[in-house]
KEROBA-110441 format. One record per residue (C-alpha): residue in one letter; chain; x, z, y. Coordinates in steps of 0.05 Angstrom, whole numbers, plus 32768, in hexadecimal, padded with zeros to 4 digits. Layout:
<sites>
<site residuo="A" cadena="A" c1="X" c3="Z" c2="Y"/>
...
</sites>
This chain:
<sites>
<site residuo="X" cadena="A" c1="8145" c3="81BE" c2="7DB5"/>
<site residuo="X" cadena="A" c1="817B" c3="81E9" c2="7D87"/>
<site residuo="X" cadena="A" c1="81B6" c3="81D8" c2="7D84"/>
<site residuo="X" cadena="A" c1="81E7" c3="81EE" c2="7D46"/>
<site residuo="X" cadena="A" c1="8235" c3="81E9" c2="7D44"/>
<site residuo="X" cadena="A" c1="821C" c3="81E7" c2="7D00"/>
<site residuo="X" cadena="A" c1="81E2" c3="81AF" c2="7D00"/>
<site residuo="X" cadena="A" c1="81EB" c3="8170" c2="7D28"/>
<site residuo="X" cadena="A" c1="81B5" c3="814E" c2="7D4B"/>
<site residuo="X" cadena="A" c1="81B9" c3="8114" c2="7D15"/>
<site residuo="X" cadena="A" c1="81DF" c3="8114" c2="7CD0"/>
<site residuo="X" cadena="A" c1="81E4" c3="80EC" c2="7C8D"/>
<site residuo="X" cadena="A" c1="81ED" c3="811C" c2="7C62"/>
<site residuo="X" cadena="A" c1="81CD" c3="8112" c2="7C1D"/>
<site residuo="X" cadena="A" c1="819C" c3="8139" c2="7C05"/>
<site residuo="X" cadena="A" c1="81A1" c3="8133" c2="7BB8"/>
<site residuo="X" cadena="A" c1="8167" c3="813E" c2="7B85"/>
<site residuo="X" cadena="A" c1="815B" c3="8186" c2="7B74"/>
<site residuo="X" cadena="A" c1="8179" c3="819F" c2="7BB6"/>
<site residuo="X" cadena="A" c1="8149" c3="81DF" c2="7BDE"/>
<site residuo="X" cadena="A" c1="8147" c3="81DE" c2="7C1D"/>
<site residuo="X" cadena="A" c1="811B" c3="8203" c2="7C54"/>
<site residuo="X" cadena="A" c1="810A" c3="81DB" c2="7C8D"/>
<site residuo="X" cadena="A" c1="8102" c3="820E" c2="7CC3"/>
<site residuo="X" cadena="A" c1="80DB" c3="81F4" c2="7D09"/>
<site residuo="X" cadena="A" c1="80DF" c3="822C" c2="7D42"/>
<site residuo="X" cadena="A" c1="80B4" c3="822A" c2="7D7D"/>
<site residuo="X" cadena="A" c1="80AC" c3="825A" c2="7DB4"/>
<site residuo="X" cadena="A" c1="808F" c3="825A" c2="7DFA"/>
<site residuo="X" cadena="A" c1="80B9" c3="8298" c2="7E25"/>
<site residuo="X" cadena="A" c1="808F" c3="82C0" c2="7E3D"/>
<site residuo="X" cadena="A" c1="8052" c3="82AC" c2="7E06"/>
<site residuo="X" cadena="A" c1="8067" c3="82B9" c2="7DCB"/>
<site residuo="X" cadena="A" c1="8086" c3="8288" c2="7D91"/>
<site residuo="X" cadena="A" c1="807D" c3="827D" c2="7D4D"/>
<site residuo="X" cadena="A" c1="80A6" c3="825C" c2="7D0B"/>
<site residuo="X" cadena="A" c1="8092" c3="8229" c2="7CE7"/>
<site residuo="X" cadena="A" c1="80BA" c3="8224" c2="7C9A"/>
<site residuo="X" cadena="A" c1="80B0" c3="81FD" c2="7C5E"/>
<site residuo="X" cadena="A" c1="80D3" c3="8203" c2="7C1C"/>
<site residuo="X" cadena="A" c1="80DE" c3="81C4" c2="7BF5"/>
<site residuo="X" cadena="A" c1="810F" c3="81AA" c2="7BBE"/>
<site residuo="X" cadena="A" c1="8121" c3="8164" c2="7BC2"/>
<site residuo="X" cadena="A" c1="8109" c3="8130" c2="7B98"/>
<site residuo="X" cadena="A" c1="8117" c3="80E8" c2="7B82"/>
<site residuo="X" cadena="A" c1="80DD" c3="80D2" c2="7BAB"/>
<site residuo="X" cadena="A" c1="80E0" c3="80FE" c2="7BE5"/>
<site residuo="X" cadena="A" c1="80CC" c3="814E" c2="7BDF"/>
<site residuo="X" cadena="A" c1="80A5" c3="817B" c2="7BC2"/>
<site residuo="X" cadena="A" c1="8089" c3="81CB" c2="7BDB"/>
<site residuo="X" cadena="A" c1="80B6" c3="8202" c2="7BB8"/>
<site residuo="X" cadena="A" c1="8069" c3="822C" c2="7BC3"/>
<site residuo="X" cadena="A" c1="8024" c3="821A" c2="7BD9"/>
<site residuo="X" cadena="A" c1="8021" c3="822F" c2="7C1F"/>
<site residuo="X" cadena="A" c1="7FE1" c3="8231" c2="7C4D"/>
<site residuo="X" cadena="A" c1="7FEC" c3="8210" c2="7C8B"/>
<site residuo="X" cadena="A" c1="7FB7" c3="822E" c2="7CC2"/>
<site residuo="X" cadena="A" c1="7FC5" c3="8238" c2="7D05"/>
<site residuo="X" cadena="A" c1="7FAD" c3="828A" c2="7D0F"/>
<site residuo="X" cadena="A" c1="7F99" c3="829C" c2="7D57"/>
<site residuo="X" cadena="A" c1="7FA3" c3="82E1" c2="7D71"/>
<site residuo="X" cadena="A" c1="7F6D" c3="82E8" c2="7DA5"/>
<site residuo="X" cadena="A" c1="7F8A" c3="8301" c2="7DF0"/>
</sites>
């Protein structure tokens, strides 16, 4: 895991309608390789919605 003087682990911070936010998921094997996972989304009344259609494939560079 990554820890952030800036994030905690847990929080209950509001997120209030018509906020952006980019929810960023890194993941990396030393040695392997890594990639980053984001998604851009404003904040609804009912949950979120994508700031952009965005493909979500998992591409495979072959050895």
């Amino acid at each position: 895991p990554i820890r952030s003087q800036f994030l905690p682990p847990s929080s209950d911070f509001p997120l209030e309608e018509g906020t952006t936010i980019c929810v960023e998921n890194p993941c990396q094997v030393f040695g392997v390789g890594g990639t980053q996972i984001e998604k851009t989304v404003v904040v609804t009344r009912n949950g979120w919605e994508p700031v952009y259609p965005q493909e979500r494939k998992l591409w495979v560079r072959p050895a």
